[in-house]
C-alpha positions as MATLAB code, in Angstrom:
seq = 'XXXXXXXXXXXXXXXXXXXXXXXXXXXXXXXXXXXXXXXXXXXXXXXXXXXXXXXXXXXXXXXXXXXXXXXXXXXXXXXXXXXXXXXXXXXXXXXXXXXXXXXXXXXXXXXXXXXXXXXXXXXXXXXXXXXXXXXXXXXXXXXXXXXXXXXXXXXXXXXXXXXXXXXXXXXXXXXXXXXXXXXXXXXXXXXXXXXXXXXXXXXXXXXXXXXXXXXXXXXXXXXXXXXXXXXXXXXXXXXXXXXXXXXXXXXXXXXXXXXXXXXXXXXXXXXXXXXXXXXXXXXXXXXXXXXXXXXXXXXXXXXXXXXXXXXXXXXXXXXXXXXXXXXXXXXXXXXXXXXXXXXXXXXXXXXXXXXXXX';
ca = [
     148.654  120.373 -108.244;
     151.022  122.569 -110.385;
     153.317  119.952 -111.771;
     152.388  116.726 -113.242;
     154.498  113.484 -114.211;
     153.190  112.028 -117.061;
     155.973  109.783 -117.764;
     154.860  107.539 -114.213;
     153.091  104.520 -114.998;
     149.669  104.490 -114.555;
     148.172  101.449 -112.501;
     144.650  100.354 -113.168;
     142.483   98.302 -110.435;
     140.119   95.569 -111.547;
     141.894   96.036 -115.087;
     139.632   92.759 -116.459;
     136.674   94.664 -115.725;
     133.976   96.332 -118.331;
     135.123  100.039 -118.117;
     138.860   99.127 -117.221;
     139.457   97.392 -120.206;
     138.612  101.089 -122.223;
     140.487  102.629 -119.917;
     143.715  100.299 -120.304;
     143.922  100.732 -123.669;
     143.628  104.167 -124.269;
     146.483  104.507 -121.956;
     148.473  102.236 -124.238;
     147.230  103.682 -126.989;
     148.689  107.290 -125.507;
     151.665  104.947 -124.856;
     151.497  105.229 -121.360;
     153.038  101.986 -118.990;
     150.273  100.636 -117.600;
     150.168   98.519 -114.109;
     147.273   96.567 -114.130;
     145.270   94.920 -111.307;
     143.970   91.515 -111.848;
     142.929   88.759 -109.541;
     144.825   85.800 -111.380;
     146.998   87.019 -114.105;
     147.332   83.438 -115.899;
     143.686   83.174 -116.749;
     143.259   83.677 -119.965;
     139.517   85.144 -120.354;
     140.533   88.057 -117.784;
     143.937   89.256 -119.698;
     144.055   87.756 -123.381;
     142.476   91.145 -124.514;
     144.688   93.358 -122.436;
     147.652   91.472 -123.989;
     146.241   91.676 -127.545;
     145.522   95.963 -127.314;
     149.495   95.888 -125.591;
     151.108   93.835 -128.853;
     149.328   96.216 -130.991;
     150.262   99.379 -128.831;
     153.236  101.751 -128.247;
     152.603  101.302 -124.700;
     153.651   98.902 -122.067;
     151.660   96.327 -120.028;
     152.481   95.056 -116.838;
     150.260   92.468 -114.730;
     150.071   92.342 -111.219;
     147.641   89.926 -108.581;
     145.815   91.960 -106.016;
     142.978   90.979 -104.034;
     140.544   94.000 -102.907;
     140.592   91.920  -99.018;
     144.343   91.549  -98.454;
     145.832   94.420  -97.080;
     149.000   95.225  -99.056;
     148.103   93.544 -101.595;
     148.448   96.693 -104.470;
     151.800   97.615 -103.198;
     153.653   95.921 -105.552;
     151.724   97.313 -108.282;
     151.181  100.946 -107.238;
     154.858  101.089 -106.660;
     156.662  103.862 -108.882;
     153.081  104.851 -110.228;
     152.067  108.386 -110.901;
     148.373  107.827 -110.935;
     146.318  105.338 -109.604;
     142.956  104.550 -111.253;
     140.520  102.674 -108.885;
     138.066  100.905 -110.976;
     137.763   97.640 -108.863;
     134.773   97.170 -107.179;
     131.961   94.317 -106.762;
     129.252   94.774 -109.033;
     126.430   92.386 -107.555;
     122.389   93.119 -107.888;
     121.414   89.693 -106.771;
     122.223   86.462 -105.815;
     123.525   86.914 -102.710;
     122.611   86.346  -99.241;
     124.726   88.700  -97.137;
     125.001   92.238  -98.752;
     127.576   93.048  -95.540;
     130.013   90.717  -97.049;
     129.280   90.589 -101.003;
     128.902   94.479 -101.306;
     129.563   96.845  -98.802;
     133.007   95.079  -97.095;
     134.768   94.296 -100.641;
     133.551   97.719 -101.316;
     134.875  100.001  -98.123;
     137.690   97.358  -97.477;
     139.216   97.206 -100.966;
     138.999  101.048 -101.202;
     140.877  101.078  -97.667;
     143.545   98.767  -99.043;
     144.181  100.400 -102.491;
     144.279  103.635 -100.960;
     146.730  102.539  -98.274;
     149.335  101.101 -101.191;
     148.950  104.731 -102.255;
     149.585  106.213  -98.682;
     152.877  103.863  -99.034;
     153.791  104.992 -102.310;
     155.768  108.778 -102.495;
     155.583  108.517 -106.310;
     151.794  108.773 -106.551;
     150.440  112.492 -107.215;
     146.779  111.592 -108.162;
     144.057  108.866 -107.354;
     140.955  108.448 -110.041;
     138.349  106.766 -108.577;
     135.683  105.037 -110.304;
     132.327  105.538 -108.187;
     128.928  106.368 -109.719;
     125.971  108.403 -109.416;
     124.865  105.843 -106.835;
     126.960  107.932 -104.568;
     124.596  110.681 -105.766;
     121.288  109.200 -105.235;
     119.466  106.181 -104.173;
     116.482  106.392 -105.674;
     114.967  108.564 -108.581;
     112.520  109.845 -105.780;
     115.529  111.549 -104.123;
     115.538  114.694 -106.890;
     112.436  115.481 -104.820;
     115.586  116.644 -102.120;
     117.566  118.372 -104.577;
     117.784  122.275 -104.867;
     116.270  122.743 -108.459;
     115.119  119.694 -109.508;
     118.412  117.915 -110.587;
     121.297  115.744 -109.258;
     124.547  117.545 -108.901;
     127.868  116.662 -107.295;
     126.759  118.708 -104.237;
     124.507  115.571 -102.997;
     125.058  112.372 -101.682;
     122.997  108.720 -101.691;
     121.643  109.049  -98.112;
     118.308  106.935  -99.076;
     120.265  103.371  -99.444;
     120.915  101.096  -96.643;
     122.040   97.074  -96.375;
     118.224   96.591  -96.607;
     117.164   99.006  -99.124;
     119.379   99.403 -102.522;
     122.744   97.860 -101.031;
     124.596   98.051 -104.032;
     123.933  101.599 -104.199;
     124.629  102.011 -100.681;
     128.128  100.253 -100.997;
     128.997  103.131 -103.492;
     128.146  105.563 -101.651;
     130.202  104.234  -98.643;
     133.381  103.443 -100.639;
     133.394  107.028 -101.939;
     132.624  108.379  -98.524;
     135.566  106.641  -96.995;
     138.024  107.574 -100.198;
     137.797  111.122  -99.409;
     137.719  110.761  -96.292;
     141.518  109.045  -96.140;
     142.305  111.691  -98.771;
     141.272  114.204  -96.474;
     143.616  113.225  -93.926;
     146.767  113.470  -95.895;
     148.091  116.518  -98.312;
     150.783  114.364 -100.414;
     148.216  113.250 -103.180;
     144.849  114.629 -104.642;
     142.000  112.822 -105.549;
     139.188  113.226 -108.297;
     135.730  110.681 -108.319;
     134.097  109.846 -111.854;
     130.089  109.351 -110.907;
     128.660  107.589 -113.988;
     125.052  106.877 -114.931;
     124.102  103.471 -116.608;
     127.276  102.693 -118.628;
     126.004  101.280 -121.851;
     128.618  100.590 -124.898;
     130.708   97.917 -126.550;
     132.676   95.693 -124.130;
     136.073   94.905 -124.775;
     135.935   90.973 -124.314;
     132.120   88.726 -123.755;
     133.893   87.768 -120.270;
     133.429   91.407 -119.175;
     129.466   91.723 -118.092;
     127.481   94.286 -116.730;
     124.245   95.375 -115.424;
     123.523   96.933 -118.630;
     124.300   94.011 -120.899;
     121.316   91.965 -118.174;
     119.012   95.048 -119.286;
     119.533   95.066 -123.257;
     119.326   91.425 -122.617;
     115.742   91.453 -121.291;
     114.456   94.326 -123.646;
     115.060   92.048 -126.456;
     114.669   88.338 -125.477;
     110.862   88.538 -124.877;
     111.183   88.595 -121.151;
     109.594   91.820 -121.067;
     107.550   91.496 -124.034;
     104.347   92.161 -122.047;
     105.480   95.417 -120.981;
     108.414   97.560 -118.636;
     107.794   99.981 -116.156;
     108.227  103.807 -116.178;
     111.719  103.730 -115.106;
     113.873  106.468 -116.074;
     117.982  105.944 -115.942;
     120.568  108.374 -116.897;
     123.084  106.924 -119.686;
     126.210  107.439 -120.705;
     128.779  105.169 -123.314;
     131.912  103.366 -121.811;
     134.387  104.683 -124.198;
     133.174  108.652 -122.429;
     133.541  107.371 -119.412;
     136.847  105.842 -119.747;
     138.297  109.008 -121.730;
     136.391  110.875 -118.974;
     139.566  108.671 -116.305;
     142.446  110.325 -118.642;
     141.029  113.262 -118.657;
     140.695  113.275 -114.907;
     144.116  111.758 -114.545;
     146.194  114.407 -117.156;
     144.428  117.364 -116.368;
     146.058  119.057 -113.322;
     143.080  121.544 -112.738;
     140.833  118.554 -112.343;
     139.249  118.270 -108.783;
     136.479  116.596 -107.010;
     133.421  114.835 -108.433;
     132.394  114.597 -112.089;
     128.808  113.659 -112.636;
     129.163  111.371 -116.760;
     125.640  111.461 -117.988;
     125.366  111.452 -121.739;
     120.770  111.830 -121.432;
     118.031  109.906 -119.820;
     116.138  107.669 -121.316;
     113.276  105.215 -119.721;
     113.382  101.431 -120.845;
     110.783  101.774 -123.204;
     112.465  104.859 -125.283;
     115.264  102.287 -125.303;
     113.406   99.373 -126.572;
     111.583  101.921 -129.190;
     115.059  103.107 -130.292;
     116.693   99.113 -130.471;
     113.286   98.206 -132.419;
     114.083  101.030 -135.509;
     117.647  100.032 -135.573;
     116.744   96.458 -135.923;
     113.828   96.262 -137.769;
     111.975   94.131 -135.329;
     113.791   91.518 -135.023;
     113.663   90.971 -131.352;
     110.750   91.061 -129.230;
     111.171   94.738 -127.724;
     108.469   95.325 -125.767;
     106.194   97.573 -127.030;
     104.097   99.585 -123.940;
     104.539  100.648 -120.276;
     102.946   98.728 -117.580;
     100.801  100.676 -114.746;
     102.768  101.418 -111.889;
     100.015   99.683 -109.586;
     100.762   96.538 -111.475;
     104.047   96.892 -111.433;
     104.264   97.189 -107.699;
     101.723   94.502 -107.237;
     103.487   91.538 -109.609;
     107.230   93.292 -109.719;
     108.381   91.823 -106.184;
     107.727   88.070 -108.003;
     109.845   88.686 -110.954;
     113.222   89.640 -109.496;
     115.334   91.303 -107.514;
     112.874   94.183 -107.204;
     110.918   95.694 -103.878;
     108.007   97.108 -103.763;
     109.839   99.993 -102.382;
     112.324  100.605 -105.081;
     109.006  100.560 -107.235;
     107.033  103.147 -105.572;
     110.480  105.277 -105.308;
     111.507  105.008 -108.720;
     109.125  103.915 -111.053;
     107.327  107.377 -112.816;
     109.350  109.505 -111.055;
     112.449  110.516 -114.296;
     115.599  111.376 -112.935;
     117.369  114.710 -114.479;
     121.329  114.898 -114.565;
     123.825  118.342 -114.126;
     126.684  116.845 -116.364;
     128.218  120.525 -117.089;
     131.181  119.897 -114.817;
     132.425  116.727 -116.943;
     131.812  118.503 -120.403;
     134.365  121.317 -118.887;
     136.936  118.976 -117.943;
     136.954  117.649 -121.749;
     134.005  114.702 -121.948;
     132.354  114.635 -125.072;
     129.495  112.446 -125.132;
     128.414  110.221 -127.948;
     124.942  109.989 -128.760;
     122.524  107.586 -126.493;
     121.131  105.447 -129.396;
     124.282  105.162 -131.258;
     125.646  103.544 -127.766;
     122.479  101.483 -127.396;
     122.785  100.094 -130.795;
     126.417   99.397 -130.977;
     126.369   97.307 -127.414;
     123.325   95.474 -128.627;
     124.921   94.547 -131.829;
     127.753   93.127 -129.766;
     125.547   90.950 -128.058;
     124.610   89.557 -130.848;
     127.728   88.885 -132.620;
     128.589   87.256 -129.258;
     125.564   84.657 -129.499;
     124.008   86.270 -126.570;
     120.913   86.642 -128.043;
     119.649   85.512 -131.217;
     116.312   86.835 -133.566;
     113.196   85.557 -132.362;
     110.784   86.759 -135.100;
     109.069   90.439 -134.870;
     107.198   91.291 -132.056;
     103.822   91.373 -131.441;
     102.072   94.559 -132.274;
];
């Protein structure tokens, strides 16, 4: 793409959502007119915070209703847009019965839908979609497939299934079918952002994660007794939204970007929260043995005795040179760490419960 309109508005999908809300207002910030995706604009807990960064911002915000299911549904709000930034996407590890219908359809349907407003839309030039390095890999055991030892933007999550790491699986399949409709059409380009564990400071205490849950249990006492070996690459959600602009503004930008700041396993995290602050919390303090892990793990969660043997020991290692060219500079993985567990503090999700036991 030689020419670039900067001027377009800029819509957002899933604009209420952990690493949307970063990305909304830096755009505002930059001054850019932002389009923004929610499912119910009138409820306050999903927009107040958007509406507070846009009164303090040279930019404009505009809120739109979409629903990832109804077809058509982002028309309206793609309209007249230069980029389209595709961060909405169900984010469910458990609870659910069906992972057809709570993952993978909302998933491959909603990218179908968005992507079609953009196939109806002559004014778009780029698409930014948000997947992660679940479209990568399924399990830390799959580096054993990779070339030299480390995941790359040259492989894809072919371990996950409905049965076996669906959540993963559902990313995988929504990016699939993304460049797959880009594919078949010339008029726009397309560029993927493939995060590790986003970690960082949310915008708003309505916006949760899966990382919030896992700060959550390193310092509650719920894993005082020990964590497994399990290795995760990490990266902050202020990168990886400035990692979306980036993507968006630069016009040599193509294909996947990998966002890994370093890897850490849960109990280098729990070490680095305990020095921060001073003990306070009941970080656990030792690993557990794999065998007893995959013996008592299946009874404590959401957990298989598969995923254990496939993941647990076995450290994952990250290629992030591709997003450090296109501009990302990472912060530092304990600074992150830190800062989002002192915002779950301030936001009485967690409270001091006396040092841990040594």
């Amino acid at each position: 793409m030689t020419e670039f309109d900067t001027d377009a508005p800029v819509c957002v999908t899933g604009a209420s959502g952990y690493i949307a809300g970063w990305i909304v207002r830096y755009l505002l910030e930059a001054g850019h007119t932002v389009h923004a995706t929610v499912r119910d604009p009138g409820k306050a807990s999903s927009v107040a915070h958007l509406q507070a960064i846009a009164e303090q911002a040279p930019g404009t915000l505009k809120l739109f209703q979409a629903d990832l299911n109804v077809e058509g549904s982002f028309d309206e709000a793609v309209y007249g847009c230069g980029v389209v930034m595709h961060t909405a996407s169900p984010f469910v590890l458990s609870g659910y019965r069906d992972a057809r219908s709570a993952l993978l359809r909302p998933a491959v349907e909603g990218t179908r839908n968005v992507l079609g407003s953009v196939d109806r839309c002559a004014s778009v030039q780029r698409v930014v979609l948000t997947s992660s390095v679940a479209a990568i890999f399924g399990d830390n055991a799959d580096i054993g497939d990779t070339p030299d030892g480390v995941f790359t933007e040259a492989q894809w999550n072919t371990s996950s299934s409905l049965h076996h790491n669906p959540y993963q699986y559902s990313k995988a399949e929504a990016e699939r079918i993304a460049w797959q409709v880009c594919e078949a059409q010339s008029r726009w380009d397309m560029v993927s952002i493939n995060p590790a564990m986003v970690f960082g400071p949310s915008l708003t205490p309505a916006s949760r994660s899966g990382s919030i849950d896992t700060l959550l249990q390193l310092g509650d006492g719920r894993l005082r007794d020990g964590v497994p070996r399990l290795g995760m690459g990490v990266v902050d959600v202020r990168d990886v939204a400035q990692a979306h602009l980036l993507a968006a503004f630069t016009p040599s930008a193509e294909g996947r970007y990998i966002l890994c700041a370093g890897t850490r396993t849960m109990l280098q995290m729990a070490n680095s929260l305990r020095g921060r602050f001073n003990g306070a919390y009941s970080f656990p303090r030792r690993e557990l043995p794999k065998s007893l892990v995959w013996l008592f793990g299946p009874m404590k969660g959401p957990v298989t005795r598969r995923f254990v043997m496939r993941n647990v020991g076995v450290p994952p290692r990250f290629d992030n040179s591709r997003s450090k060219a296109l501009g990302v500079r990472y912060r530092e993985v304990e600074t992150t760490l830190a800062e989002h567990f002192e915002q779950a503090v301030k936001d009485g999700l967690l409270k001091p419960a006396g040092r841990s036991a040594a």
